[in-house]
N, C-alpha and C positions, 0 to 999 in steps of 0.2 A: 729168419729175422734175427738168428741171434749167432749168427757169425762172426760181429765186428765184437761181440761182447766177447768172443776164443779167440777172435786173433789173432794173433802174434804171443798168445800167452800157452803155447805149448797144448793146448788140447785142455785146459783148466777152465773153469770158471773165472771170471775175477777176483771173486773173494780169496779163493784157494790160491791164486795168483799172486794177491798181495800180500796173503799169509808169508808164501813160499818167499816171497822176494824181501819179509820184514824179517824171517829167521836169516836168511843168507846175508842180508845187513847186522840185524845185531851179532852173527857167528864173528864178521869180520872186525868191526867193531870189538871185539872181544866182551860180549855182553849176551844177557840170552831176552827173548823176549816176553816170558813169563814174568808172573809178578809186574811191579810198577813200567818195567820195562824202560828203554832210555828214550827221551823226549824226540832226536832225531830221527829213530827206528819208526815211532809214531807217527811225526807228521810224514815223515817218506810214504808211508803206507796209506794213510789219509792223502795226499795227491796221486796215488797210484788210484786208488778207491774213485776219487773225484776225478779222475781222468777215463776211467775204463765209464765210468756213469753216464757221461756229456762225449765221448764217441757213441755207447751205443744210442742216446737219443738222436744226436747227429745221424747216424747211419739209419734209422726208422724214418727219421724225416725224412731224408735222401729216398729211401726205397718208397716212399708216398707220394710224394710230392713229382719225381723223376722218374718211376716206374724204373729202380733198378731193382737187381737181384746179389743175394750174395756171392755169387759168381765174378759179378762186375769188379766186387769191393776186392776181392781173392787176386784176381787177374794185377787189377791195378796196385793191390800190395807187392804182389812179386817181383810186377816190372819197378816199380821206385826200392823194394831191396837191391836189384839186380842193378843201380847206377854207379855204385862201385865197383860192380863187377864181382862181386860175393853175394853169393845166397845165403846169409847168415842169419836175415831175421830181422835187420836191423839197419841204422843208416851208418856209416862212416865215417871220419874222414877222407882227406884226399888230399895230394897235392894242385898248388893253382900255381897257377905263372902268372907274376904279376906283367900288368899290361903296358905297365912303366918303365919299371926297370929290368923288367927280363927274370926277375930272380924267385925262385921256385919256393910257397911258402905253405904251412898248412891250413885248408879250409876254413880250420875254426875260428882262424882269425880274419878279422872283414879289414883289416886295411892290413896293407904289406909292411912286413916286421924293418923293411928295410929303407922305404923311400916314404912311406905314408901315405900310399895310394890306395884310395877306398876302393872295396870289392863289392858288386852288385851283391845283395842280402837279400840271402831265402828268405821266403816269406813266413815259415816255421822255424828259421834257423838262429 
């Protein structure tokens, strides 16, 4: 049951997770996070905290309510890494072709940088 809570966070806990991930922001940020600490390293880490919290209730529902297993959850993490074609961990960009003008533009943006033709939008994206 507590799978979705290690997910994708390298074999950590959450908390340890968004410790690791609020020192590697303030390193870059050039700040540390002791003491008062900088207000963005905080809230970054407070939505990391509040995200890992509402997956894993999510994923306890899920495994109640649908009789899955953390298997299911694993299986289905790798196949949505593996849509860019990288097993990285994570999601991507990508190139899209727009359906317009032909003209090749990045994922992240949902209409084409070039003709202004809207791109159907993930529904987490």
């Amino acid at each position: 049951m507590n799978m979705l809570w290690m997910a994708g966070m390298g074999g950590l806990a959450a908390n340890d997770a968004a410790e690791n991930l609020s020192t590697k922001a303030a390193e870059a940020l050039g700040g540390s996070v002791g003491g008062g600490g900088n207000l963005e390293v905080r809230e970054l880490r407070h939505q990391v905290e509040r995200l890992a919290l509402l997956n894993q209730a999510m994923w306890e529902l899920l495994c109640t309510r649908l009789n899955m297993s953390d298997a299911d959850i694993e299986a289905k993490a790798q196949e949505v890494d593996m849509r860019d074609g990288i097993a990285d961990g994570k999601m991507t960009t990508h190139a899209v072709t727009c359906p317009s003008c032909k003209r090749v533009c990045n994922s992240k943006h949902h209409k084409c940088i070039y003709c202004g033709q809207l791109f159907e939008r993930p529904v987490f994206g």
